[in-house]
C-alpha positions in Angstrom: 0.0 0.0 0.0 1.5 3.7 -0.8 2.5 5.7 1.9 0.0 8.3 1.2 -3.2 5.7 1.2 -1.7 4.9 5.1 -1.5 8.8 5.9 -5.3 8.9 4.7 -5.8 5.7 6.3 -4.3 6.8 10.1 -6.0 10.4 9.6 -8.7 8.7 9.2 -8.4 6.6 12.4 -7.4 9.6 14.4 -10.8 11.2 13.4 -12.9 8.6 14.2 -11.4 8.1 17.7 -12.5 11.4 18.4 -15.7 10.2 18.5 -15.4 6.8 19.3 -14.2 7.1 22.8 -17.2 9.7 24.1 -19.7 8.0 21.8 -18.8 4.6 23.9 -18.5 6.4 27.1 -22.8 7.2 26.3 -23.3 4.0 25.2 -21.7 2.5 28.5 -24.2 4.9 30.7 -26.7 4.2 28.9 -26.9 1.0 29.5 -25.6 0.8 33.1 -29.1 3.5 33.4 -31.2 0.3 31.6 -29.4 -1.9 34.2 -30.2 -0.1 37.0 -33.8 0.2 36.4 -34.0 3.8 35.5 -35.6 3.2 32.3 -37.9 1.1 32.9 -41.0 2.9 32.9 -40.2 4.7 29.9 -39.7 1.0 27.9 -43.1 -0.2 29.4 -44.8 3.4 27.9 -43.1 2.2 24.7 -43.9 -0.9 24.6 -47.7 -0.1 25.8 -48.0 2.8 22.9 -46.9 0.3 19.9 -49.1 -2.0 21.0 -52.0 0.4 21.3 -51.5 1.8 17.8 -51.2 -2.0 15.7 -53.6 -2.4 13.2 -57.1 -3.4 14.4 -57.9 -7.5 14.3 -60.7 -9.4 13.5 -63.4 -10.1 16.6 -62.5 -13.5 18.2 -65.7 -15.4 17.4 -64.8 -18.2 19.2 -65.5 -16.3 23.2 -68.3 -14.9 24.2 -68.4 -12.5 27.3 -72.0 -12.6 29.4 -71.3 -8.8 31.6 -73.7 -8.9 34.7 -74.1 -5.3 34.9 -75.7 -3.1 37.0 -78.9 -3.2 35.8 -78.7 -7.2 36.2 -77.9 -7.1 39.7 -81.1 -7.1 41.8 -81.4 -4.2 44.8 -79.9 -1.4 42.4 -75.5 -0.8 43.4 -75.8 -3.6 46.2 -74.3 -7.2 44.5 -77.1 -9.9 45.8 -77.0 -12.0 42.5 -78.1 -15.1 44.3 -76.8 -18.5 43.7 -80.7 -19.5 41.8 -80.0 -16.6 39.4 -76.3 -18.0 38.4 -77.5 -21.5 38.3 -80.5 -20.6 35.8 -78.0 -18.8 34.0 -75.9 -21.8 33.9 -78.7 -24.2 32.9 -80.0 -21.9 30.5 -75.9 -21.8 28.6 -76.0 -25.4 29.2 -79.0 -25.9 26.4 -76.7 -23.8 23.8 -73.9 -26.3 24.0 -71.0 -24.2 24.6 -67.7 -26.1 24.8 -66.4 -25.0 28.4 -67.8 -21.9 30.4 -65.6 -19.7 32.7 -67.1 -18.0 35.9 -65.3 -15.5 36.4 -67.3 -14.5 39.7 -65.8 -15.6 43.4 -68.3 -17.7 45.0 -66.7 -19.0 48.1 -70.0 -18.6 50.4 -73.6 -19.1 49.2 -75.7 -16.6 48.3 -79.1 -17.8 48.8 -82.0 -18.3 47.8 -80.7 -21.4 45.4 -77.7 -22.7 47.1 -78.0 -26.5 46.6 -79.9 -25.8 43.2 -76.1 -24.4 42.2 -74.3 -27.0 43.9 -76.5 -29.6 41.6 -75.3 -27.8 38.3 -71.9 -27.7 39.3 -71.7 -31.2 40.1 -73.2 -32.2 37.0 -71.7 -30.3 34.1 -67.6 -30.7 34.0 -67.2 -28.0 31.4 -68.0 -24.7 34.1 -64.4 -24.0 35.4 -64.8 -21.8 38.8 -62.6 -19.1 39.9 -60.5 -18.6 44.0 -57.6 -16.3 44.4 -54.6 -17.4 46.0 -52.0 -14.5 45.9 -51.8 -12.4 48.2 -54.6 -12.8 50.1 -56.7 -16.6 49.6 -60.2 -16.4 48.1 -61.5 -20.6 47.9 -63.3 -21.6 44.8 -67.1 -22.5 45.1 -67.2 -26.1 47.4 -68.9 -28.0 44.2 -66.4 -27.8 41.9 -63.5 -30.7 41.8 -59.2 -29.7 41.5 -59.6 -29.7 37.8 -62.5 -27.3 37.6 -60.8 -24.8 39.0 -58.2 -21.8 38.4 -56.9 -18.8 40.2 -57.9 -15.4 38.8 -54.8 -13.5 39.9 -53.0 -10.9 38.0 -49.8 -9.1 38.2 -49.5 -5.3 38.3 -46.5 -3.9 37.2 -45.4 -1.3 39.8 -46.6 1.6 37.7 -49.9 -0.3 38.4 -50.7 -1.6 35.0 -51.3 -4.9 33.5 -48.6 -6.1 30.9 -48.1 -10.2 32.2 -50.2 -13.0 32.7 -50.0 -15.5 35.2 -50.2 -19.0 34.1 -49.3 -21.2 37.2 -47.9 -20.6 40.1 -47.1 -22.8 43.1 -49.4 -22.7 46.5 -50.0 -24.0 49.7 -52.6 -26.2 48.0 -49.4 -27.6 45.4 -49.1 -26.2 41.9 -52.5 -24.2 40.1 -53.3 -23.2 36.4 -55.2 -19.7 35.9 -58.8 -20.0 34.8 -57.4 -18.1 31.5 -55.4 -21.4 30.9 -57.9 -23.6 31.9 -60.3 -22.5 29.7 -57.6 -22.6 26.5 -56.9 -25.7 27.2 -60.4 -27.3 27.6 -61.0 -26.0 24.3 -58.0 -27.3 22.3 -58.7 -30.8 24.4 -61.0 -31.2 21.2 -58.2 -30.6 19.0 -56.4 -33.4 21.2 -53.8 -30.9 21.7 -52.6 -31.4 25.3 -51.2 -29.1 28.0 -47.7 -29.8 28.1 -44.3 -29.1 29.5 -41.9 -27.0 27.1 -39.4 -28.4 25.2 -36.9 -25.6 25.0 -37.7 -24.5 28.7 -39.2 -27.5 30.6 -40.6 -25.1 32.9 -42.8 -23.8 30.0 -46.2 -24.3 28.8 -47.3 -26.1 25.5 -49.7 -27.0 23.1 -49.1 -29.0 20.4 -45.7 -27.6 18.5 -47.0 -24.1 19.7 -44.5 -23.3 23.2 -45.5 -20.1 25.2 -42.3 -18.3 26.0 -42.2 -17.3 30.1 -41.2 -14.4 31.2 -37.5 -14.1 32.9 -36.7 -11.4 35.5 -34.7 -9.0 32.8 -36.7 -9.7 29.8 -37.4 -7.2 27.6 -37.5 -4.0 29.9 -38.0 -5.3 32.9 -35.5 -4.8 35.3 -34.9 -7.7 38.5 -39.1 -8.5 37.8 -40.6 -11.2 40.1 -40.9 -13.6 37.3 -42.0 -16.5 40.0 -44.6 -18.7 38.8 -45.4 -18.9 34.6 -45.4 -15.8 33.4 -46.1 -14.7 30.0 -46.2 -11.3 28.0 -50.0 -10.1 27.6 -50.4 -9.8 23.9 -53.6 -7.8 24.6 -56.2 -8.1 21.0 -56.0 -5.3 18.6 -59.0 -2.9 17.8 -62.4 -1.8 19.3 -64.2 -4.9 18.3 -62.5 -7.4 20.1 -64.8 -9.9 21.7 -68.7 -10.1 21.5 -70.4 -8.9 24.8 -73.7 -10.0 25.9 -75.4 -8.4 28.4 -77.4 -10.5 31.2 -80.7 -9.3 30.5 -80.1 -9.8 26.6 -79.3 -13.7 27.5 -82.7 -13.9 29.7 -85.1 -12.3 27.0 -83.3 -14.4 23.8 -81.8 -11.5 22.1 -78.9 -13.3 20.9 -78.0 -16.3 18.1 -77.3 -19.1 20.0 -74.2 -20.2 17.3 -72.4 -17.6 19.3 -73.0 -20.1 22.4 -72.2 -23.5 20.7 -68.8 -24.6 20.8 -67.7 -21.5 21.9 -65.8 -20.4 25.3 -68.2 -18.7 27.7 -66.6 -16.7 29.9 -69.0 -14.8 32.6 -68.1 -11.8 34.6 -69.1 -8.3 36.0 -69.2 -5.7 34.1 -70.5 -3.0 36.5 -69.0 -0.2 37.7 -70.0 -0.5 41.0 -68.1 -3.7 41.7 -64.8 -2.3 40.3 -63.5 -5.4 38.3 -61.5 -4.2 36.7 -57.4 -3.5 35.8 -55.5 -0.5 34.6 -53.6 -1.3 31.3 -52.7 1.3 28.2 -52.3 -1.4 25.7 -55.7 -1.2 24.5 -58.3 1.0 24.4 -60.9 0.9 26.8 -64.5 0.4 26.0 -67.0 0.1 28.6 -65.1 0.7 31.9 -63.4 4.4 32.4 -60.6 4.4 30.8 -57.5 3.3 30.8 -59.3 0.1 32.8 -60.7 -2.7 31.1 -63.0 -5.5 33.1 -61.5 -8.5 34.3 -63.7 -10.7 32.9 -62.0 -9.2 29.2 -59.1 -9.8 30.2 -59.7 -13.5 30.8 -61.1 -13.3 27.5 -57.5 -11.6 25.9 -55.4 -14.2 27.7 -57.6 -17.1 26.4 -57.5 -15.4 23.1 -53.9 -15.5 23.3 -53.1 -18.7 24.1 -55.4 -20.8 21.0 -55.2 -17.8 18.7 -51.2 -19.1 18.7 -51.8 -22.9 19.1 -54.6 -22.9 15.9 -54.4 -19.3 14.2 -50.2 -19.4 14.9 -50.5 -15.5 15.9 -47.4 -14.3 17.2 -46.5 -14.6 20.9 -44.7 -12.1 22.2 -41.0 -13.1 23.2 -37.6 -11.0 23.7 -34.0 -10.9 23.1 -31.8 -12.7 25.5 -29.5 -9.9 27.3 -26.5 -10.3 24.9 -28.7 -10.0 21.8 -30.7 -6.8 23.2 -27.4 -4.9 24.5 -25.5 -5.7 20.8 -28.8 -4.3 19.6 -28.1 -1.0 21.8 -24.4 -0.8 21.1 -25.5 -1.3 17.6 -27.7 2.0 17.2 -24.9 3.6 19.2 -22.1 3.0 16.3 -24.9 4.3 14.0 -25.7 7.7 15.9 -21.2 7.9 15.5 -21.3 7.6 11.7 -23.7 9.7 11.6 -21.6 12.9 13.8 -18.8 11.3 11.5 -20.2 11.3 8.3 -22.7 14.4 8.4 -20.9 17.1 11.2 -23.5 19.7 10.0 -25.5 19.8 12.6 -28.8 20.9 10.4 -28.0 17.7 8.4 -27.3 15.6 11.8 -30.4 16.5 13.4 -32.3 15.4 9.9 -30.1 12.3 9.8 -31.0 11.3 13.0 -34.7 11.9 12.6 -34.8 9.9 9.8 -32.7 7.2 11.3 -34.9 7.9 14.7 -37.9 7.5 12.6 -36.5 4.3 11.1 -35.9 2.6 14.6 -39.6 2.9 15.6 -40.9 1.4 12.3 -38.5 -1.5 12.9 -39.7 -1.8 16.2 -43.0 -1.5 15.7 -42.9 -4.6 12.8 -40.7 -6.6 15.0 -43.6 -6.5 17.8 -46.3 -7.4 15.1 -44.2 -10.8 14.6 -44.1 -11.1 18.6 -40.8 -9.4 19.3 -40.5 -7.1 22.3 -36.9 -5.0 21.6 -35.3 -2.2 23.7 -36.2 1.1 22.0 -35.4 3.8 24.5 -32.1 2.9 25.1 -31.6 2.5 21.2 -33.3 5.9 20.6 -31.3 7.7 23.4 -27.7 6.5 22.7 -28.2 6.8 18.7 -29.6 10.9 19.2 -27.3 11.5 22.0 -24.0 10.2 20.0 -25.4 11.7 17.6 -25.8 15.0 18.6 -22.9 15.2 21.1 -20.4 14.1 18.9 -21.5 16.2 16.2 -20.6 19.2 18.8 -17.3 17.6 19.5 -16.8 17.3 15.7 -17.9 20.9 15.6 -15.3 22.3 18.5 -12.6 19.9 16.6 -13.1 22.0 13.1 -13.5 24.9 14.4 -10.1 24.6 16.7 -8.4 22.8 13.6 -9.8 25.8 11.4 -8.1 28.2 13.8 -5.0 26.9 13.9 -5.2 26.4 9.9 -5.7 29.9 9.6 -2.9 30.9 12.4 -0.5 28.6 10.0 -1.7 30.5 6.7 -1.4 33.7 8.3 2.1 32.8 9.2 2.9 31.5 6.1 1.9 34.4 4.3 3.3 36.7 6.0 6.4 34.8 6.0 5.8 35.3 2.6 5.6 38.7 2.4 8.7 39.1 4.7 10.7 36.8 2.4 10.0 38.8 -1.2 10.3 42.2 0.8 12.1 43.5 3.8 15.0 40.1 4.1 15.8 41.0 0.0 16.7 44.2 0.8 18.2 43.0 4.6 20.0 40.5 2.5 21.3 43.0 0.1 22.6 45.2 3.3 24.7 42.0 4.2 26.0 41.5 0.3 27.4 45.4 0.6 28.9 45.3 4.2 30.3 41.9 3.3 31.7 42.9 0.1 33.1 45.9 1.1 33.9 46.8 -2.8 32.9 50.3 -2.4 34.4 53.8 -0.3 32.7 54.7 2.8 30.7 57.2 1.9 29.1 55.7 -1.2 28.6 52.1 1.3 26.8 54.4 4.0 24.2 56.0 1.4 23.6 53.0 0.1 23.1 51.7 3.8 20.7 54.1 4.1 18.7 53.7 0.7 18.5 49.7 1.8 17.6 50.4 4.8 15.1 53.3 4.5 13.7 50.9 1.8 13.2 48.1 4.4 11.4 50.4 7.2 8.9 51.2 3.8 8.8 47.3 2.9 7.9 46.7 7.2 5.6 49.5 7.2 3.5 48.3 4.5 3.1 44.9 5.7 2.0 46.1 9.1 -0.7 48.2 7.0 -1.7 45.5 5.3 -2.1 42.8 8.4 -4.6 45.7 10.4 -6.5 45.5 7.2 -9.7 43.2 7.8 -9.7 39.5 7.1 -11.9 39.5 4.6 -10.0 42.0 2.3 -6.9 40.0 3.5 -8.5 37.0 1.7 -9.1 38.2 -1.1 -6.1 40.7 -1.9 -2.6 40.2 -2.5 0.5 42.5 -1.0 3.3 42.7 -3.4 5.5 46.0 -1.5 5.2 49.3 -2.1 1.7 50.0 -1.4 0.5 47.3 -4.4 -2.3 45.4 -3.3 -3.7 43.0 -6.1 -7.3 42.1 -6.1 -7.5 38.3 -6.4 -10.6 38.2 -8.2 -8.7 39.4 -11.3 -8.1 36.9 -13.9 -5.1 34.9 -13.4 -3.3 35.8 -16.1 -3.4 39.7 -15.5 -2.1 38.6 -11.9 0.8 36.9 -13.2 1.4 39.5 -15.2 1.3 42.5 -12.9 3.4 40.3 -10.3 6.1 39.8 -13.5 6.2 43.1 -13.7 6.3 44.5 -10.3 9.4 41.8 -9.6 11.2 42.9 -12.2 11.3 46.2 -11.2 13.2 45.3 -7.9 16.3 46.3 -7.3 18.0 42.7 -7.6 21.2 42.3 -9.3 20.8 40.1 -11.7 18.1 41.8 -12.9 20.5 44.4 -14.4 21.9 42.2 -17.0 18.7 41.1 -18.9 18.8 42.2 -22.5 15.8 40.1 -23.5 12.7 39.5 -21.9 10.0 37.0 -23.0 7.0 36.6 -21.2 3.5 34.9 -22.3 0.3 34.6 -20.6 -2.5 32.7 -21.4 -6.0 33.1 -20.4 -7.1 29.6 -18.5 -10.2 28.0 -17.3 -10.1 29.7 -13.5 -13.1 27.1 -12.6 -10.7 24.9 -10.6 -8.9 27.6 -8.9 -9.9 29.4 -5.7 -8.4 32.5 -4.2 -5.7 30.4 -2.5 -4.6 28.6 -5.4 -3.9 31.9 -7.2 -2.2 33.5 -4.3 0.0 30.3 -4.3 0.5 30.7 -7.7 1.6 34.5 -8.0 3.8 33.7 -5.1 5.2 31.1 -7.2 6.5 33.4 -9.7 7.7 36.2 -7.4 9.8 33.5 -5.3 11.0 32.3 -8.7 11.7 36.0 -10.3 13.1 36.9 -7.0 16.1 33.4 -7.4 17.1 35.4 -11.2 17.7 38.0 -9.7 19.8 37.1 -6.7 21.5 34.1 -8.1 21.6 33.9 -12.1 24.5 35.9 -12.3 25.0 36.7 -16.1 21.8 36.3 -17.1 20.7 37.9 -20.7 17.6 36.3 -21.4 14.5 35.7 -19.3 11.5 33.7 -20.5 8.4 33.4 -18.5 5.6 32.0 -19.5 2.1 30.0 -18.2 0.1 27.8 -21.2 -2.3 25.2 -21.4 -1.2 21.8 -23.4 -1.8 18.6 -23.4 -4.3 18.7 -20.3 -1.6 20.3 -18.3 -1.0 23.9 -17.5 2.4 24.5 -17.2 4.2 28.4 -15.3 7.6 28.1 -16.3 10.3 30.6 -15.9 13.7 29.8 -17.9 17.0 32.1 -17.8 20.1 31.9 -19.1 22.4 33.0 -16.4 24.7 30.7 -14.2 23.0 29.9 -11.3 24.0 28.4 -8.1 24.7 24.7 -7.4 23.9 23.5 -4.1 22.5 20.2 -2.8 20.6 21.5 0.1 17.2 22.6 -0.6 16.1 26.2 0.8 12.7 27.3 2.2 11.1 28.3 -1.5 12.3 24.9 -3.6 10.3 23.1 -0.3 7.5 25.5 -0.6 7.2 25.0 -4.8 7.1 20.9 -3.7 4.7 21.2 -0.9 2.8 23.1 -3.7 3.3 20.7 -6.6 1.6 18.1 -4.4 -1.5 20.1 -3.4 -2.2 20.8 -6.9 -1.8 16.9 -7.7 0.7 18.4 -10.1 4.8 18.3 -10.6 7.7 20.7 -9.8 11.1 20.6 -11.3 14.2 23.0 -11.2 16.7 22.0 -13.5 19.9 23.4 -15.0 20.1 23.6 -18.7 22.8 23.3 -21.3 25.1 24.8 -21.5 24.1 27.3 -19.1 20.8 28.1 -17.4 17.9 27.4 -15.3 14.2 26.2 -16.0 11.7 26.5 -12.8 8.1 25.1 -13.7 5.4 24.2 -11.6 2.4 22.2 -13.4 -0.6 21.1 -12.7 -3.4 18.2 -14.8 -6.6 20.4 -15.8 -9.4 17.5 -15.1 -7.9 16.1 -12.3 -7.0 19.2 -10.4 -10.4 20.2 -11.1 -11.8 16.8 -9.6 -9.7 17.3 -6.4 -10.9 20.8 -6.2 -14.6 20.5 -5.8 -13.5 17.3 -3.0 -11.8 20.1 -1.5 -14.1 22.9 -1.6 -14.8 23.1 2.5 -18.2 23.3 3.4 -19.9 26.4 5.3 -21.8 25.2 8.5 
């Protein structure tokens, strides 16, 4: 590889670990913040909002919700539903054929009138699955019903106090217990002979069939050290308004209903009055009866029966998560991306539209990756992709603009280096020649003392004048001596030209001995130069002027000339004096290099035969053109 591909290469390097380091040091907090649990409510807002806004499913035919509401329950906002009403509600179900019916309703005492008429339809109808409670705080199920007809109708609040798990099982006092929710799923896919199972992945987990429902785990998705005791599962609520059909008690007792909505189907019963408060606080769905941002217990049996055989028959997504590894690659992941972007953009107009777009872009993927039942961290991929982002694109921004300063602390040197070098040490040089030489009588060597030296307090002068100027003139003007300030917005070629003739004019003493002077001009393409180039170039030809007439001692003939040919322009200066031969290279040959190379271009200073010197400097049209617009810097 060429040395100049690993200059790019390390330059490159040494950029990018200016945002590397910071943009991991975010990364690394953020994450330690997920660990510590301080994002976890903002995840469970996230994860509660895409759910909300999915796209509306059809109505599971296959439940049916009876609501005893309030105008059901006898005695007005006092519950006295007595055990003869629920048992001629049972009876009357029973005639409709309905595959297994869930009572969502605690009946641990009777309510009479009716008692023993309930305890007969209990006993004889082993498809009504009863309800007791057994965390915290014990509720027992109604006495008639065996083991298998009954299932605990517990749920777990999150501590924000909303519903986003399910319970499954869970040991007791009593030995291990099913929820009613899974009791009831599984009556009903008993006709498909599809069994409840242990996992086969994770033996602790529940299946049907092929179809294995994925448990909860302490850290998954955004919890944070969760109680995950028991079999827990994500609550992959329904979509849409229409989610289950609701009939009322009073439209069951006067036949206003079809009774295929009865047969075959899961009947789950419950209260649906506001009175009794069953209900729980979620934000995953919209709430339609109850006040909202509450839904009614009995619909929620309904959602995690729904659930379950929606997966096992209808194979709708569960919802599942990342193991810890996968989630915080995910996170570092989006953390690189939000540092290519500072990198790549470091406008910060374009970075803050980069990073909306790319912002934009993680929600839609995280929104289609919980449609197929994946739960993935998004605020601690939006919050280290925006914050990288935008903090490294200030960092990139203090970088350029210290960089910039010094760039311009550098040019301002060199140029006035420059301006030193061509003016005041030519005539300080010249003082040295005459003391040095000591060829002439006192007097004459002290006036021309003076005249050197009254000419180098002029030369000073002027270039103090011309620093207090303003930058912006400084930019675009050109300080030759003598008060002559060229306007770099001229065309190149009457530049050169005005610099060829202002150089010659010098008092050099080489300059003395020209009897023929040659000098051409062409008009060029100035598209691919910029103010600097041009400076460069006109300094070119003054450093180059300035060696003929310091060093080409006998010189007669001076050609200078700049032409296009060949795709190359080409400022060449040729004279015919003697020169001086010297292997060390001074400060303007290293200058003319450096300058060769940032016009992708060549220098050469040669001796010719038999006596002479050609100094050229050129430069490819297309290419230097190419190169320019790369290095046209951009205004921010």
């Amino acid at each position: 590889m060429q040395p100049e591909h690993w200059k790019k290469i390390k330059q490159e390097i040494s950029i990018w670990r200016v945002g590397i380091l910071p943009g991991i040091a975010v990364i690394g907090l953020v994450i330690i913040a997920r660990l510590s649990g301080v994002m976890q409510s903002l995840e469970w807002l996230a994860f509660d909002s895409l759910l909300r806004i999915r796209p509306e499913e059809p109505k599971d035919e296959r439940i049916l919700l009876i609501g005893i509401n309030e105008d059901d329950i006898n005695n007005g906002t006092d519950f006295t539903f007595s055990d003869h009403d629920l048992a001629q509600l049972l009876l009357k179900l029973q005639t409709y054929q309905p595959r297994v019916i869930g009572l969502d309703i605690y009946r641990d005492t009777p309510i009479n009138p009716g008692n023993n008429e309930l305890v007969a339809v209990l006993q004889n109808f082993q498809n009504i699955i009863g309800i007791d409670k057994v965390l915290p705080d014990e509720i027992a199920p109604p006495p008639a019903l065996s083991p298998e007809q009954i299932g605990f109708a517990d749920q777990i609040m999150d501590s924000d106090g909303k519903l986003r798990r399910s319970l499954l099982g869970t040991p007791t006092n009593q030995g291990y217990k099913f929820s009613l929710s899974l009791k009831l799923a599984a009556a009903y896919l008993n006709h498909y002979q599809l069994h409840l199972e242990n996992g086969i992945r994770d033996r602790a987990a529940i299946r049907f069939g092929h179809t294995e429902i994925p448990r909860v785990f302490p850290n998954s998705g955004g919890y944070v050290r969760t109680d995950a005791g028991g079999v827990q599962v994500l609550l992959n609520f329904r979509s849409g308004r229409d989610r289950f059909r609701f009939l009322s008690l009073s439209a069951l007792k006067n036949d206003q209903f079809n009774p295929d909505w009865i047969r075959d189907r899961i009947v789950i019963i419950g209260i649906t009055s506001p009175s009794r408060k069953d209900f729980i606080p979620t934000s995953a769905i919209e709430s339609l009866e109850s006040p909202p941002g509450r839904v009614y217990g009995v619909e929620i049996q309904a959602h995690v029966v729904s659930q379950i055989i929606s997966a096992v028959l209808d194979s709708r997504p569960l919802l599942n998560t990342w193991s810890a590894g996968w989630e915080y690659l995910w996170i570092f992941s989006w953390g690189l991306v939000g540092i290519a972007i500072a990198r790549l953009t470091k406008s910060p107009l374009l970075s803050l539209l980069v990073v909306l777009v790319a912002s934009c872009s993680l929600l839609i993927l995280c929104y289609f990756l919980l449609l197929f039942g994946w739960w993935v961290p998004l605020i601690p991929a939006f919050l280290v992709l925006s914050l990288n982002c935008m903090e490294i694109t200030a960092l990139y921004q203090y970088e350029q603009a210290l960089g910039s300063g010094i760039r311009v602390r550098q040019a301002i040197i060199e140029r006035t280096f420059a301006k030193i070098h061509n003016g005041p040490l030519q005539s300080l040089a010249k003082v040295l020649k005459l003391v040095r030489d000591n060829d002439l009588p006192v007097n004459e060597l002290l006036i021309e003392l003076e005249k050197e030296l009254e000419k180098l307090n002029y030369d000073l002068r002027g270039i103090y004048e011309f620093l207090q100027r303003e930058p912006i003139d400084q930019e675009t003007s050109l300080y030759l001596g003598k008060n002559i300030v060229l306007n770099l917005r001229d065309p190149l070629h009457e530049l050169l030209y005005q610099v060829y003739n202002f150089t010659l004019e010098r008092e050099l003493p080489c300059f003395k001995t020209i009897k023929v002077k040659i000098r051409n001009f062409e008009p060029i393409n100035e598209r691919c130069l910029n103010l600097d180039h041009k400076r460069d170039l006109c300094r070119f030809l003054e450093e180059a002027l300035c060696n003929v007439g310091k060093h080409a001692t006998g010189v007669t003939r001076l050609e200078v000339t700049c032409s296009a040919s060949e795709g190359w322009y080409t400022l060449s200066i040729i004279d015919d004096g003697l020169g001086i031969n010297s292997s060390i290279e001074g400060r303007g040959t290293q200058q003319f290099r450096n300058l060769a190379r940032q016009f992708k271009g060549k220098f050469r200073r040669i001796p010719l035969s038999p006596r002479g010197t050609l100094c050229e400097l050129s430069w490819p049209m297309n290419k230097f053109y190419f190169w320019y617009l790369r290095k046209i810097p951009k205004s921010y």
